[in-house]
One Martini backbone bead per residue (centre of mass of N, CA, C, O) as a GRO file, in nm:
protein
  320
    1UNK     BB    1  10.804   4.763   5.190
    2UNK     BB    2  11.113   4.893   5.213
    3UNK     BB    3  11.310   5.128   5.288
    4UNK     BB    4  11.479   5.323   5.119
    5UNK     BB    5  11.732   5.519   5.026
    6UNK     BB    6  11.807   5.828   5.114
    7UNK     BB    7  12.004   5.827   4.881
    8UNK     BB    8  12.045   5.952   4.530
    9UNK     BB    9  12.087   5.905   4.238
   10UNK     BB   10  11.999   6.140   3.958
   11UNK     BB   11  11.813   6.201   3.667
   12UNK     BB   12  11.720   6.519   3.516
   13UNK     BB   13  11.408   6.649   3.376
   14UNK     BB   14  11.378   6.935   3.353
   15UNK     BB   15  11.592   7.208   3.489
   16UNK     BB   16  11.502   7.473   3.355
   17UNK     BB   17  11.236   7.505   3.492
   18UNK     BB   18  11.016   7.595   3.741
   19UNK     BB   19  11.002   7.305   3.846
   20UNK     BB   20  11.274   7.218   3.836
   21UNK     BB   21  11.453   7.403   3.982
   22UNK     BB   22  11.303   7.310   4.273
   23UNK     BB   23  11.364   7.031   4.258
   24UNK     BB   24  11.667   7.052   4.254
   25UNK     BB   25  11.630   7.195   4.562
   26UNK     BB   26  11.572   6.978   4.657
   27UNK     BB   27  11.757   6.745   4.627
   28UNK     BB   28  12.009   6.874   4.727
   29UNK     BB   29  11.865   6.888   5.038
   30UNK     BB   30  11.866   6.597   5.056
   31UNK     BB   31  12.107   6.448   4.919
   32UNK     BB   32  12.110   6.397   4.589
   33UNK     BB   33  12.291   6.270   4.346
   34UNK     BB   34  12.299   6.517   4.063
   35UNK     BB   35  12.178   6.491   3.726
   36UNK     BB   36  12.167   6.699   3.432
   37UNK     BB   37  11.940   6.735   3.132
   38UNK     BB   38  12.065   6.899   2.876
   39UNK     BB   39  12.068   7.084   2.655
   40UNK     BB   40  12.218   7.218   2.354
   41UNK     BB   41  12.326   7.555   2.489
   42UNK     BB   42  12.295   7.500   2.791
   43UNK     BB   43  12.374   7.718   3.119
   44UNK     BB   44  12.290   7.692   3.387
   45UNK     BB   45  12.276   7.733   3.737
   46UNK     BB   46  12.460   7.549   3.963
   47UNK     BB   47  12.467   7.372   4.199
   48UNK     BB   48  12.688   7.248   4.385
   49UNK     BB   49  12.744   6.923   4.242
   50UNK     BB   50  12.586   6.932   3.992
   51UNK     BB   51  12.570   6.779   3.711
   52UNK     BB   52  12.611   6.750   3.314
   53UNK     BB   53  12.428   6.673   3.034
   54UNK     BB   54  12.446   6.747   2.682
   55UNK     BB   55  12.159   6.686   2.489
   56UNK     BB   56  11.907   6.470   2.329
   57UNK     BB   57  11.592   6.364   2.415
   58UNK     BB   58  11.586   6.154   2.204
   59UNK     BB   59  11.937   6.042   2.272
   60UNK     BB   60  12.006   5.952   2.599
   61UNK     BB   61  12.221   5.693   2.629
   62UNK     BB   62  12.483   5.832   2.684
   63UNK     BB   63  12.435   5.889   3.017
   64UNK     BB   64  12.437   5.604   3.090
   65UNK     BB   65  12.739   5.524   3.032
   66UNK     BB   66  12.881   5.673   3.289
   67UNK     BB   67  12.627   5.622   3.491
   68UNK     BB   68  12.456   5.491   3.778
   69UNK     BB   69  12.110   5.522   3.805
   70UNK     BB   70  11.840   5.482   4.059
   71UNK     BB   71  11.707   5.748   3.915
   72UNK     BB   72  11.441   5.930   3.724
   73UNK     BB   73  11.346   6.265   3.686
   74UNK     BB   74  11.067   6.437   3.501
   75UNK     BB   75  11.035   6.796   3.405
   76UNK     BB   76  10.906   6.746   3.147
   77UNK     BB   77  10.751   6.968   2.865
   78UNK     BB   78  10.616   7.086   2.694
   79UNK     BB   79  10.525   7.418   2.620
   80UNK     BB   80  10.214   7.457   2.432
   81UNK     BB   81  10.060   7.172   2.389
   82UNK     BB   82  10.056   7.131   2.118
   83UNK     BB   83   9.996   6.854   1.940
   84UNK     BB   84  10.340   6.832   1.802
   85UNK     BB   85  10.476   6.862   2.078
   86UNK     BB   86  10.307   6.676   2.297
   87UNK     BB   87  10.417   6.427   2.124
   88UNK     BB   88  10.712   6.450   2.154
   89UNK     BB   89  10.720   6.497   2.424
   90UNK     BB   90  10.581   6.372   2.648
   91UNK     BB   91  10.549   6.088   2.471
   92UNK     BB   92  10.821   6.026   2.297
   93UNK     BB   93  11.075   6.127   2.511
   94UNK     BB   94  10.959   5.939   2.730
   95UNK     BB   95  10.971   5.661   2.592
   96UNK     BB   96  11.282   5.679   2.510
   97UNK     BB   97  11.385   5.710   2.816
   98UNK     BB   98  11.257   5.463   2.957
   99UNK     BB   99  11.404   5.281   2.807
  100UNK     BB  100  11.691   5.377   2.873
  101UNK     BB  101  11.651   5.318   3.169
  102UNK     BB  102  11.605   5.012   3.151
  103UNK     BB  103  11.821   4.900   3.022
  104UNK     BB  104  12.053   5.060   3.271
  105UNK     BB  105  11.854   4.994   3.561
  106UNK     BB  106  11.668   5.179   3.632
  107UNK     BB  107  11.419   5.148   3.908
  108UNK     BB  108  11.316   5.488   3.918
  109UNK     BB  109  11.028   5.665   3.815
  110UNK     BB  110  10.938   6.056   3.818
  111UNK     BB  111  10.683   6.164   3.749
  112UNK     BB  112  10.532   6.467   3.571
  113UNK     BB  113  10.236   6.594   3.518
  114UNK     BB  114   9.854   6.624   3.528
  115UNK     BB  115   9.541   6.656   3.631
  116UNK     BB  116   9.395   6.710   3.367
  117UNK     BB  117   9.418   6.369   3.310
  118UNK     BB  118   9.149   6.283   3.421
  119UNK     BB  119   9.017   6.483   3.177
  120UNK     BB  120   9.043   6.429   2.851
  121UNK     BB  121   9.054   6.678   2.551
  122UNK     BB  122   9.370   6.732   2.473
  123UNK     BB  123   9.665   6.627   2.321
  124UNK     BB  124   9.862   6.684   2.588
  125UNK     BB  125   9.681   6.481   2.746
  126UNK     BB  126   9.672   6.237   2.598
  127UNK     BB  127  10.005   6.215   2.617
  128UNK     BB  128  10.048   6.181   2.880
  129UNK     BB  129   9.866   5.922   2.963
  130UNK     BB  130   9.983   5.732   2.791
  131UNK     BB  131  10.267   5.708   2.920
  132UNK     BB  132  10.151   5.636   3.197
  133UNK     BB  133  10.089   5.352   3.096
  134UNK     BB  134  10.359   5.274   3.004
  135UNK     BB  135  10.490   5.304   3.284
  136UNK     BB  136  10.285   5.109   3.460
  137UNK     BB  137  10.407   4.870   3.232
  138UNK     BB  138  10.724   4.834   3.284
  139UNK     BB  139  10.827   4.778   3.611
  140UNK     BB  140  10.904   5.015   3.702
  141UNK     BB  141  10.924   5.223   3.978
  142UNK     BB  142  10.643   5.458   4.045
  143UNK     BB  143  10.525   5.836   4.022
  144UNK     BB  144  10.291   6.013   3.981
  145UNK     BB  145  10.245   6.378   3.954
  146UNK     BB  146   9.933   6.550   3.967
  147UNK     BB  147   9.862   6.860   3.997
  148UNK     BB  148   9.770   7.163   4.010
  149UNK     BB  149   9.800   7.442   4.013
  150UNK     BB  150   9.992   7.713   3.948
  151UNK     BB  151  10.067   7.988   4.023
  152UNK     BB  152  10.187   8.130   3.748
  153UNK     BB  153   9.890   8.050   3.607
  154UNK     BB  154   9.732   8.263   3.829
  155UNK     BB  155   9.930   8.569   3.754
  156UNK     BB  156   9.804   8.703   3.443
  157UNK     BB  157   9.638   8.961   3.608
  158UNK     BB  158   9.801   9.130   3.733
  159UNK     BB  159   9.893   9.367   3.610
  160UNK     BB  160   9.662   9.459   3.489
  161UNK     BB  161   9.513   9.543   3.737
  162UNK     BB  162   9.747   9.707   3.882
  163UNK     BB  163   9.647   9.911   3.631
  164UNK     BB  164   9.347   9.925   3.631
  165UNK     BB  165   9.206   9.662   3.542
  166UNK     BB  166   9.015   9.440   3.495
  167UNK     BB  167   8.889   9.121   3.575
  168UNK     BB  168   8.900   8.857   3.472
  169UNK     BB  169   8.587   8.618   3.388
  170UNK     BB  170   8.436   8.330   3.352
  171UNK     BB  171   8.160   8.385   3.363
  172UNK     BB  172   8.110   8.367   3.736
  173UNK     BB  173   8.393   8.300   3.856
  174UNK     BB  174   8.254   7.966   3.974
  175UNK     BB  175   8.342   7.711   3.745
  176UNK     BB  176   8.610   7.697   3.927
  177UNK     BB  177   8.830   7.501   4.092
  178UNK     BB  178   9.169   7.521   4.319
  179UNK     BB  179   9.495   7.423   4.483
  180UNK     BB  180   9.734   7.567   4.495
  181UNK     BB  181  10.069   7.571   4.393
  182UNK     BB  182  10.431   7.562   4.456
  183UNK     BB  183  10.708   7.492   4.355
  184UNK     BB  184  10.817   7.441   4.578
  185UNK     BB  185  10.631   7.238   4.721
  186UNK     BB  186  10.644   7.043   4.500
  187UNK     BB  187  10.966   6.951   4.495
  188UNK     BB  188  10.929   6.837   4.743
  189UNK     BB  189  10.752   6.637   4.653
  190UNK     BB  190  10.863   6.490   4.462
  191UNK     BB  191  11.137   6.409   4.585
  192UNK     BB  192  10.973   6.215   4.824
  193UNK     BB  193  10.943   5.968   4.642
  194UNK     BB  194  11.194   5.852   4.617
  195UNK     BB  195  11.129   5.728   4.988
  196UNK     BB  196  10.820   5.694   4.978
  197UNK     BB  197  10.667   5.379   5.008
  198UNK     BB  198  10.348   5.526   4.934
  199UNK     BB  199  10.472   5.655   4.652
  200UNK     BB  200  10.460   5.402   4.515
  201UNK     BB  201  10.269   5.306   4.234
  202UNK     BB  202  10.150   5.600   4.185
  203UNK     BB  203   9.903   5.803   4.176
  204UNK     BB  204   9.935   6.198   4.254
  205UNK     BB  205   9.694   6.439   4.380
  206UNK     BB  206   9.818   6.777   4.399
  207UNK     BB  207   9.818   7.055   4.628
  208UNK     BB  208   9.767   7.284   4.814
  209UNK     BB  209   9.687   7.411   5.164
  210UNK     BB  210   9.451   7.555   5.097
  211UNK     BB  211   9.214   7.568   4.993
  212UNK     BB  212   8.959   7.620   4.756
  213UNK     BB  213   8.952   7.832   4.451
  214UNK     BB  214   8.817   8.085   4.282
  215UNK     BB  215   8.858   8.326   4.035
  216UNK     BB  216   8.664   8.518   4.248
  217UNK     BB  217   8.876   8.478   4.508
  218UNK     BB  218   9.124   8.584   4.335
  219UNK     BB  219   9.034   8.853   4.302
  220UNK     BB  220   8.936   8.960   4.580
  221UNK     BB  221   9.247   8.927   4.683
  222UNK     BB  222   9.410   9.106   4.504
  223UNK     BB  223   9.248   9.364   4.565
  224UNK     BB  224   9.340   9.351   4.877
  225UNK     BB  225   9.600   9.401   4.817
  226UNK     BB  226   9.585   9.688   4.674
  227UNK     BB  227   9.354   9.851   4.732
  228UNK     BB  228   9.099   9.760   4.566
  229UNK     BB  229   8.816   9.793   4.389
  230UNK     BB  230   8.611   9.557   4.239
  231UNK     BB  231   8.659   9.449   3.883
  232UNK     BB  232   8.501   9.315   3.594
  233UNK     BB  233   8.475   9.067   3.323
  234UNK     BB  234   8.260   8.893   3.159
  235UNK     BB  235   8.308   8.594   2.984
  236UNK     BB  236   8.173   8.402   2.808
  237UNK     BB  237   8.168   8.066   2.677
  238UNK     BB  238   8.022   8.150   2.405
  239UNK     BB  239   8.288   8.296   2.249
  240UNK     BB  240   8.505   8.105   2.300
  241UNK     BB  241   8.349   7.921   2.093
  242UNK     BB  242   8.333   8.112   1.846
  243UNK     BB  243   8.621   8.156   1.814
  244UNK     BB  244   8.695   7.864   1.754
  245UNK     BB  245   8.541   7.845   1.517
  246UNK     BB  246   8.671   7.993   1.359
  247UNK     BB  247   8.955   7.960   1.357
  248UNK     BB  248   8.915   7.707   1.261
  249UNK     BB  249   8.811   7.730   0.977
  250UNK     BB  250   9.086   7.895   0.887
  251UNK     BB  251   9.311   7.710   0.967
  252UNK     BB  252   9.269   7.545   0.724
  253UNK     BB  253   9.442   7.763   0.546
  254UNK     BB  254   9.631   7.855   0.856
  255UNK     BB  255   9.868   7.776   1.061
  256UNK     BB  256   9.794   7.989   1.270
  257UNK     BB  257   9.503   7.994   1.328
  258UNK     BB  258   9.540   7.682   1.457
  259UNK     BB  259   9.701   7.743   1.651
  260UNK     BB  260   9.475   7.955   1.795
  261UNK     BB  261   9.271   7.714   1.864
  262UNK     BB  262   9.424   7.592   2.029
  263UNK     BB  263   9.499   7.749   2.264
  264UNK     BB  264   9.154   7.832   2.311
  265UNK     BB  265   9.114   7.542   2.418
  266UNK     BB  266   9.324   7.558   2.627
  267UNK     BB  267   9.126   7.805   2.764
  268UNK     BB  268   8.872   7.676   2.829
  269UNK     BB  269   8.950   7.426   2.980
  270UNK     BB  270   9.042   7.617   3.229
  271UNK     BB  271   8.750   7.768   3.233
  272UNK     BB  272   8.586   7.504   3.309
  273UNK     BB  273   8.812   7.295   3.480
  274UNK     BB  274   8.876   7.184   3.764
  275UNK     BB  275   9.172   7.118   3.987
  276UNK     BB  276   9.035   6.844   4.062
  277UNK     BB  277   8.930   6.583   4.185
  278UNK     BB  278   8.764   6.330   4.005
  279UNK     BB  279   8.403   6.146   4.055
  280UNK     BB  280   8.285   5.919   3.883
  281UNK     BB  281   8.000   5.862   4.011
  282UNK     BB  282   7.946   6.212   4.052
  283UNK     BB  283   8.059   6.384   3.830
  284UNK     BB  284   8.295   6.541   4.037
  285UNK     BB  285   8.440   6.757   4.143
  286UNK     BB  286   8.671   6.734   4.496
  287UNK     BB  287   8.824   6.888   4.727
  288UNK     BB  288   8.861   6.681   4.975
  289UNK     BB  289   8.996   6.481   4.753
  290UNK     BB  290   9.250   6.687   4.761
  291UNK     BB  291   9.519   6.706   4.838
  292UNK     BB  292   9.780   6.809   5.044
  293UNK     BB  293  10.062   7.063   5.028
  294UNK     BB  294  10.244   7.250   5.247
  295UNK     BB  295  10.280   7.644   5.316
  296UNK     BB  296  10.215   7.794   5.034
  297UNK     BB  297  10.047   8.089   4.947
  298UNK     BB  298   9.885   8.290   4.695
  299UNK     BB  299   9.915   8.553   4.847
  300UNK     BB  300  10.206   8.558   4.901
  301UNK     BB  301  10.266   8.561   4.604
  302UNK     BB  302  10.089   8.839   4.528
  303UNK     BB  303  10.264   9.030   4.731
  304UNK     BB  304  10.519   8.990   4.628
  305UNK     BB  305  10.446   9.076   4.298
  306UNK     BB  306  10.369   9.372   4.440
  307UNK     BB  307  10.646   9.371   4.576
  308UNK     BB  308  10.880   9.299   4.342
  309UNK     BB  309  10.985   8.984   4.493
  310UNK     BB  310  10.863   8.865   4.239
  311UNK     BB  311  10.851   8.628   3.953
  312UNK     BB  312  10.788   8.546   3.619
  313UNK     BB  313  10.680   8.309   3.354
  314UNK     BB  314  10.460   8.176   3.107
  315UNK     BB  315  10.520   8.230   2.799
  316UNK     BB  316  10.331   7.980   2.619
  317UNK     BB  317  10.070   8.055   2.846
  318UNK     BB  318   9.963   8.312   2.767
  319UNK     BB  319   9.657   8.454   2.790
  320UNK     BB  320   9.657   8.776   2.921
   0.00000   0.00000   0.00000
């Protein structure tokens, strides 16, 4: 495979989450000429020269007709994870999107994904998965990237703990391990599809700059970062399984309860299930088979966010 050029037209989806705003700022400092795809009555603050097109996700042929773009990339993703949120944006939008950039020529597309979906059994793994086969089987240069844990995902017991609240950990603290990536380093990995020979029709897990570590390893960070003496709570996994059955029972009769079943069973599942490269051989997550990229680390994360000097959102992934 030839070298790609160095500069591309770039249409960005999801460039106002916080994975989309670092991989623009990663685009930007490529020197990409970059068009977002916002929704209507988004109006974020863009960097010079970055253009905007406002439409809706469902209906994007519009962006096409002005434009002509080398690359689609993909920061788009359900806000929830339910499962008709997640069948609609993972893959409903993506499938609507795909088509429509196939019609009008575009050469390459970089999905962002998630590693979770090396072994689905939530809605929006299932919808992730589906997509991510649709693209591979479309024609254009594909790159899939599917990350492992993000620092945000990891960072909300801070408060709690800051305020002298004990450290939540599910079964021994033990259960899971992940190799953090931080915005900035994903962004930048991101990126790089666009022009790295490499990563050019693959599907690619990536870490931050390791090691792996377990939430009972991130607890004791937290801890040795504020000075205080470490303290625990610890959930057994038989508990969070109760909790399911009943809300599932509820749910039968309450659409709120539904949704609190769906909830809790991803968050079994990042309870149970490291985020870390699955070998299907030995039935075993496995650190070592885990790229790495970048040089943010988790501790820094979270000595920013004690020193006030940093910030986050979960949003409707809260579940602390």
């Amino acid at each position: 495979m030839t070298d790609q050029p160095t500069q591309k037209t770039v249409l960005l989806f999801g460039a106002t989450g916080t994975i989309g705003r670092a991989t623009l700022r990663a685009l930007v400092a490529a020197g990409h000429r970059v068009t977002c795809f916002l929704r209507h009555g988004t109006h974020p603050d863009l960097p010079p020269g970055v253009a905007a097109h406002h439409g809706y996700v469902a209906h994007p042929d519009a962006v096409f007709d002005t434009t002509r773009f080398d690359a689609v990339v993909s920061c788009m993703a359900s806000r929830t994870g339910m499962p008709r949120d997640a069948w609609a944006i993972d893959h409903d939008a993506h499938q609507t999107l795909l088509a429509a950039a196939k019609s009008a020529g575009v050469a390459q597309f970089v999905l962002l994904s998630a590693l979770c979906v090396q072994q689905p059994e939530l809605p929006f793994q299932h919808a992730k998965r589906a997509f991510e086969q649709t693209l591979m089987d479309s024609g254009l240069t594909y790159s899939i990237v599917r990350p492992t844990a993000f620092f945000k995902s990891l960072s909300g017991q801070v408060a709690r703990v800051r305020g002298g609240k004990p450290f939540l950990l599910f079964g021994d603290g033990q259960l899971t391990a992940c190799k953090p990536i931080s915005d900035r380093d994903l962004g930048h990995f991101i990126t790089g599809c666009l022009t790295d020979p490499a990563r050019a029709n693959q599907v690619l897990p990536i870490g931050g700059p390791g090691p792996a570590i377990t939430p009972l390893q991130q607890a004791k960070m937290l801890f040795d970062l504020l000075g205080q003496t470490p303290h625990h709570r610890r959930i057994p996994v038989a508990l969070m399984d109760g909790i399911i059955a009943g809300l599932s029972i509820a749910g039968r009769l309450s659409p709120r309860a539904r949704d609190k079943a769906d909830l809790a069973r991803i968050g079994r599942y990042y309870a149970t299930h490291s985020m870390l490269v699955w070998n299907d051989s030995t039935d075993t997550y496995e650190a070592d088979a885990t790229p790495e990229t970048g040089t943010d680390h988790l501790s820094d994360f979270y000595a920013a966010l004690i020193a006030d000097e940093a910030e986050f959102d979960l949003g409707d992934h809260a579940i602390f």
